[in-house]
N, C-alpha and C positions, 0 to 999 in steps of 0.2 A: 596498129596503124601501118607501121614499116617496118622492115628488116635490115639492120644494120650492121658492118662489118666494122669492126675495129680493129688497129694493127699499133701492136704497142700495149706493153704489160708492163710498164714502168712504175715511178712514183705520178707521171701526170695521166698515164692511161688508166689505174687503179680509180680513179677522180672522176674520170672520161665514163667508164665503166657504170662507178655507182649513183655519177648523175642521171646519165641516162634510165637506170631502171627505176628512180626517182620518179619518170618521167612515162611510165607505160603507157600510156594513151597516147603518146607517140611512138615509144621504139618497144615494140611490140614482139621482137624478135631480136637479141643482141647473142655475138657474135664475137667473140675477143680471141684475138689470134698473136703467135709471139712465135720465135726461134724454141723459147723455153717454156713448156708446157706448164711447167710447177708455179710458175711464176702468173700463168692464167688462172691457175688452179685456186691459188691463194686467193686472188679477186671474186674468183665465183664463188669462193667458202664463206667470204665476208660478206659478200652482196649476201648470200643466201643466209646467214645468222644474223643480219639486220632486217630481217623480214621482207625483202626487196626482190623475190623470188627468184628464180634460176634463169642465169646464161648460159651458154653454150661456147664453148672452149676449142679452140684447133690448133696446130704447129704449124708455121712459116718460116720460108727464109724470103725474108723481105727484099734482099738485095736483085731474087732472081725475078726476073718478069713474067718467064713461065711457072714457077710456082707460085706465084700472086695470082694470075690468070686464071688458073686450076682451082685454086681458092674459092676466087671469085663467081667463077661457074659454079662452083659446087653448091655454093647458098643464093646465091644470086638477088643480093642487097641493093635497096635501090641509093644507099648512100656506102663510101668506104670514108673511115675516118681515120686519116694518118695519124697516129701520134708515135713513129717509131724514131729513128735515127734523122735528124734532117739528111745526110747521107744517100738516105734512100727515097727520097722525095721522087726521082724523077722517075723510079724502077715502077715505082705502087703507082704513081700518074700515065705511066704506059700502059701497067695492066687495065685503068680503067679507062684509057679511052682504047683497046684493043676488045674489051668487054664493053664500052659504052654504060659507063656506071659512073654516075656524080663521083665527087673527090672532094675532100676536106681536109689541111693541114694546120697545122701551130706556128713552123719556122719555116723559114726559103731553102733553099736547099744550100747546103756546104759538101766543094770538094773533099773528100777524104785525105787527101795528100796537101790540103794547102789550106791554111786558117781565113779564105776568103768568101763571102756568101753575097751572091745577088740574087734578086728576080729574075734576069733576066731569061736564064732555060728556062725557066717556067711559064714566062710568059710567052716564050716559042710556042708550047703547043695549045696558045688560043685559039687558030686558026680552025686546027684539026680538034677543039673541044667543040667549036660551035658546029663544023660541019655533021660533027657526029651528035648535034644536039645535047650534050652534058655539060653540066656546070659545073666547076673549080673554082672551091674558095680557098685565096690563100693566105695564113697567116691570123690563123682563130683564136690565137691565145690570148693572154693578157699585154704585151708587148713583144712582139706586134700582137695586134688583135683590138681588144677595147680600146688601146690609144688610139689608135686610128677608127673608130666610132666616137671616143668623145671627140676628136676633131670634127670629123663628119656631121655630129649633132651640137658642136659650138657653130659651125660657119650655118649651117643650117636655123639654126634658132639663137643665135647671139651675133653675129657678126654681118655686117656686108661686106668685108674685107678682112682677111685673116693677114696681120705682117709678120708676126713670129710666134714660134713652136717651142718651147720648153718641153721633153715631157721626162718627168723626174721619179726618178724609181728606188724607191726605198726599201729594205728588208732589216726593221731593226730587230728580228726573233734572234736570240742564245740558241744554240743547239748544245754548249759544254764543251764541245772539244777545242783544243788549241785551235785546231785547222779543220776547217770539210767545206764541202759544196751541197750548194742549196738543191743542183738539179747536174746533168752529165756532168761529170768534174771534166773530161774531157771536153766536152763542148765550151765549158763556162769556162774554163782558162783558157783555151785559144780565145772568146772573144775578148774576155777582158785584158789579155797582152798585147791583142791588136792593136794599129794603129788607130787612135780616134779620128775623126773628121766630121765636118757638119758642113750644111750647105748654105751660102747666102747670094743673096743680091745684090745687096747693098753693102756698098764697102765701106759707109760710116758702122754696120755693124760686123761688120768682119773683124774688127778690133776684139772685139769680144773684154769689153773692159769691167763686165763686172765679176770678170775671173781672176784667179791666181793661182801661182803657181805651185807645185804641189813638190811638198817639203819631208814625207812622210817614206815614197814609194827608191825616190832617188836617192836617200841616205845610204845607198849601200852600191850607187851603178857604177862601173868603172867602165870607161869606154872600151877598152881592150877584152874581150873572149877568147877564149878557149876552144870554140867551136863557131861557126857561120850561122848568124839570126837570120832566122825565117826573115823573107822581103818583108812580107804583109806588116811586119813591125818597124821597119827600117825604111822606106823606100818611100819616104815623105814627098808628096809632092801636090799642086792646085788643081785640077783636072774641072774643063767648062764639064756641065750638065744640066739640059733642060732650062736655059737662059738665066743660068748663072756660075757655081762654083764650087765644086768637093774643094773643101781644104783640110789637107791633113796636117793633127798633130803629134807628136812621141807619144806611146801611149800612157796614158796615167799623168798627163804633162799638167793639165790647168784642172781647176776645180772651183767649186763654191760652199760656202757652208749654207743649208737650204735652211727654212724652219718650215718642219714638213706638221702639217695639222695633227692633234694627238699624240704624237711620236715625239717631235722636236726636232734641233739643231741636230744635221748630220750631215757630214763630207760628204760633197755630190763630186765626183768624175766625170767629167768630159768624155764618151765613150762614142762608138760608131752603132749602131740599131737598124736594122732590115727596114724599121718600119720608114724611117726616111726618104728611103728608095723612092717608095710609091706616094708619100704622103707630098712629096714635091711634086711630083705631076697631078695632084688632086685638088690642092686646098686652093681657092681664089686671093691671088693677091698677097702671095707667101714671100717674103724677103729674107727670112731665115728661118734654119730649123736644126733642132741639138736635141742629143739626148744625154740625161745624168743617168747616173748609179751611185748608191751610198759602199762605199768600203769604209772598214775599222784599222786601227793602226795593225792590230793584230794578223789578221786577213794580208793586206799590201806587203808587211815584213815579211811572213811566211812563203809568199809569193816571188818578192824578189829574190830571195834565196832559191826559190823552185827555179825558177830562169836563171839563175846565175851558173848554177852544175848543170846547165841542159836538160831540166825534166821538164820543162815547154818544150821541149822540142818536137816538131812532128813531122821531121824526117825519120829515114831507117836507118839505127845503125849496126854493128854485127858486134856480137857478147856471147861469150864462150861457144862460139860457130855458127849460132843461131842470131836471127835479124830480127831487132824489134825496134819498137816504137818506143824512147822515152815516155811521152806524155801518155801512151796507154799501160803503161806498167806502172806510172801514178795516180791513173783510174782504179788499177786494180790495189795498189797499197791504200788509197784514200776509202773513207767509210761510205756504205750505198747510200746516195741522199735518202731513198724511202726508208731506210733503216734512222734515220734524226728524226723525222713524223714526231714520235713517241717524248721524244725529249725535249723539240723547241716548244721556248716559249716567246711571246711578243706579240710585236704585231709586222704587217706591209702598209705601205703606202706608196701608192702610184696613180700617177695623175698627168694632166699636161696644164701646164702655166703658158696663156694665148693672149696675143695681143694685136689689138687690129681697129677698125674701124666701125660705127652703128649709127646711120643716122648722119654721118659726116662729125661723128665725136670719136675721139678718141675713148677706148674700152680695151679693161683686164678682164678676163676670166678663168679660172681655175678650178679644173673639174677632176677629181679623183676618187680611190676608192682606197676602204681602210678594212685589212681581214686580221682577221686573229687565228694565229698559227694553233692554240690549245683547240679551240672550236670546231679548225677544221680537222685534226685528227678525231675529235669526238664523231663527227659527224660523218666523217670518210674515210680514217686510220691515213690522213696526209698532212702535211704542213703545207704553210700557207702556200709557197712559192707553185709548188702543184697543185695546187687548188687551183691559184686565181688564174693560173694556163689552163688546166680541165675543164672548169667552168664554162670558162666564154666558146671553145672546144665542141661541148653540149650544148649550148646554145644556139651556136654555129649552125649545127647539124638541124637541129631541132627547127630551125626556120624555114630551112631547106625543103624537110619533109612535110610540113604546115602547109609549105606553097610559100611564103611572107618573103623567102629570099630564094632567087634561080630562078632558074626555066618560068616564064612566062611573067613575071616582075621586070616592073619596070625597074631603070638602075638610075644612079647619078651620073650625067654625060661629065667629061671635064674637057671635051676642045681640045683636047691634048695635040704637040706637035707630036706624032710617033715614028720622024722621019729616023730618028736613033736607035730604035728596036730591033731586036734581033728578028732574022727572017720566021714568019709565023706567029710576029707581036705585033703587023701595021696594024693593026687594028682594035688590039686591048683598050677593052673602056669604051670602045663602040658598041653599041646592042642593034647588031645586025642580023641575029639568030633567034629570037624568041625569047633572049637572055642566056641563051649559051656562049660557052667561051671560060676563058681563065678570069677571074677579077679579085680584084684585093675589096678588105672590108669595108673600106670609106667610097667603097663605087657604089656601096648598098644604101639604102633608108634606114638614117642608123636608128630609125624611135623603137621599131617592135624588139630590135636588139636593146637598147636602153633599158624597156620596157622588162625585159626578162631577167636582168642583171638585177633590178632591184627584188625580184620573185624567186631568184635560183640563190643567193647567196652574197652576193658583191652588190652590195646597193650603191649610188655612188651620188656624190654631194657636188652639188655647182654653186660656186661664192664670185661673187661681183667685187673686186678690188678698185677701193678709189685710191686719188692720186696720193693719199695723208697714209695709204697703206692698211686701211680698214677694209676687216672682209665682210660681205654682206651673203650671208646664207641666201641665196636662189632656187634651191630644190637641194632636198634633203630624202635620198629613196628610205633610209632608215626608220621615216616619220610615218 
């Protein structure tokens, strides 16, 4: 049906890859491209010994815009699917509105030199997507990505008013080692030493009282360093946004114990999540919104110990005349995530806990999804955590090329004020082009997406909670 470009041979582009030729009657033509050729090589050996027939393999350097362009030209795809470095988000969205070619990614884009990631340059080149008629979706993966679809299909089919956002993300799979990361150990310890912060409106929930404080991570801080903390960790402060409030907290400061369905009781963290960004200019009638993450005692001690000698660190500094990066020299001592695939076992769960309004009654809903890390290596030599971002990824894509999302679809308006936007965002979220332009995943109709989540692998369960705290099963994709 189409020709697809993929950029990204990782542990979630490996997933991206063998969904897709899963899928031939759509991606009829796939294309995987990387820095490191071997690392393509490996994906198209394994698609092709699970009977999923042959891709086609190229070298990139994703950072440069001219050789993404040359790329681009040479196959000439009608979708590109990022899943390389968020880093280079903005290099690969030049080449394809310089090529006039859809665009698809997983994360927002993160400065290289600074642990800080918004929408905002992204949603700069709405402007010049719609005039060039291409659509950009941003943020495919599982968080961001399906959380911000079951929002989209809770206020759509549960809610006439959404007041608050939980969305809580669990990883309770063993991998065996003392210490590793589930996905970029670089990526995933800037965000998780970040500052957290969450947004509200209301200041009777600004309190945030069904938290506490976390006993586990600070056992070891001592105010005093050795060296100068990155701001992004430090530099606490309330910041208005979109008719309310960033407030930030230390990071790892407050938490809850969740009881996550299947899995059980696990420490949730207070953490900061991309998807927030847009999920507050979307959802009707939002007063708050937070994101968790489960960590182990084991996990936070190792951790503060990493930050304490400066291996977070991600400034440069100079080691026997040469200038490096701490935290990328503990990319490279830490194990590949795609190398654990093989050894975790467990499960994920992630979901969002919504609270709001139906009818002029008060209404809980809680809609997540549960993968099994063993399954999905059987099924795609990955563990869960790149699975459940590849997936939604491939789905993504797959709607695009269908017609069911982009160009010529209608979208979710949200009225938004966009007097705050960077120059080339006035008008994100408006469908003044056919459906071109940049848009996040909760501007779309999330049901065909819903729809395919329970077909591709992540089926996902919606329970009705009453006041006594009984959950009532309301859609089961599993069933």
């Amino acid at each position: 049906m189409a020709c697809v470009l993929q950029i990204g041979a990782g542990g979630v582009g490996g997933v991206v890859a063998h969904k897709m030729a899963q899928n031939r009657e759509v991606f009829s033509r796939i294309i995987l491209a990387s820095r490191t050729l071997d690392k393509c090589k490996v994906i198209a050996d394994s698609i092709k010994q699970k009977g999923l027939g042959e891709i086609e393999i190229d070298c990139v350097d994703a950072d440069s815009v001219e050789s993404m362009v040359a790329l681009i030209e040479k196959y000439k795809p009608k979708l590109v699917v990022n899943v390389a470095l968020p880093y280079q988000d903005l290099s690969i969205m030049e080449a394809c509105l310089r090529t006039k070619t859809h665009y698809l990614d997983t994360a927002n884009y993160e400065h290289p030199d600074s642990a800080h990631f918004e929408y905002k340059e992204q949603w700069a080149y709405d402007t010049r997507y719609k005039e060039a008629g291409i659509f950009g979706l941003l943020g495919s993966g599982f968080d961001p990505g399906v959380t911000n679809v079951f929002c989209a299909y809770a206020q759509k089919h549960y809610f006439d008013e959404i007041h608050s956002i939980d969305i809580l993300d669990c990883n309770a799979g063993d991998h065996g080692y003392a210490f590793a990361t589930n996905f970029n150990p670089e990526i995933n310890l800037r965000e998780v030493s970040s500052k957290a912060r969450f947004w509200v409106k209301d200041e009777n929930l600004a309190q945030n009282t069904d938290l506490k404080k976390d006993t586990i991570y600070r056992k070891f801080e001592r105010e005093e360093k050795h060296f100068s903390l990155e701001a992004n960790t430090q530099d606490l402060k309330n910041e208005d946004y979109f008719g309310g409030q960033w407030q930030d907290i230390a990071p790892l400061a407050l938490m809850k114990e969740w009881d996550y369905p299947e899995v059980g009781v696990k420490n949730s963290y207070l953490l900061y999540h991309e998807e927030l960004e847009s999920l507050v200019r979307n959802i009707k009638g939002l007063k708050r919104i937070r994101f968790f993450m489960t960590f182990g005692e084991s996990y936070l001690t190792h951790m503060k110990c990493l930050e304490n000698v400066g291996l977070l660190r991600v400034d440069e500094i100079e080691h026997n005349g040469q200038k490096i990066v701490p935290i990328q020299v503990l990319k490279t001592l830490l194990p590949d995530p795609a190398s654990l695939a093989s050894r975790t076992k467990g499960q994920t769960n992630i979901g969002c806990f919504i609270k709001g309004l139906k009818d002029g009654k008060d209404r809980t809903i809680y809609i997540y999804n549960i993968c099994d890390h063993e399954a999905c290596y059987k099924e795609v030599n990955a563990q869960g955590v790149s699975y459940t971002t590849g997936v939604p990824a491939m789905i993504g894509a797959k709607l695009i090329l269908e017609g069911k999302w982009g160009i010529g679809v209608a979208k979710i308006p949200n009225n938004a004020d966009n007097s705050d936007m960077p120059q080339g965002g006035e008008f994100q979220g408006i469908d003044s082009h056919n459906g071109g332009g940049v848009w996040n995943m909760e501007q779309n109709d999330p049901d065909p997406f819903m729809s395919e989540l329970n077909k591709q692998g992540l089926p996902y369960v919606v329970c009705e909670i009453d006041s006594k705290g009984e959950r009532k099963v309301l859609e089961d994709g599993r069933k």
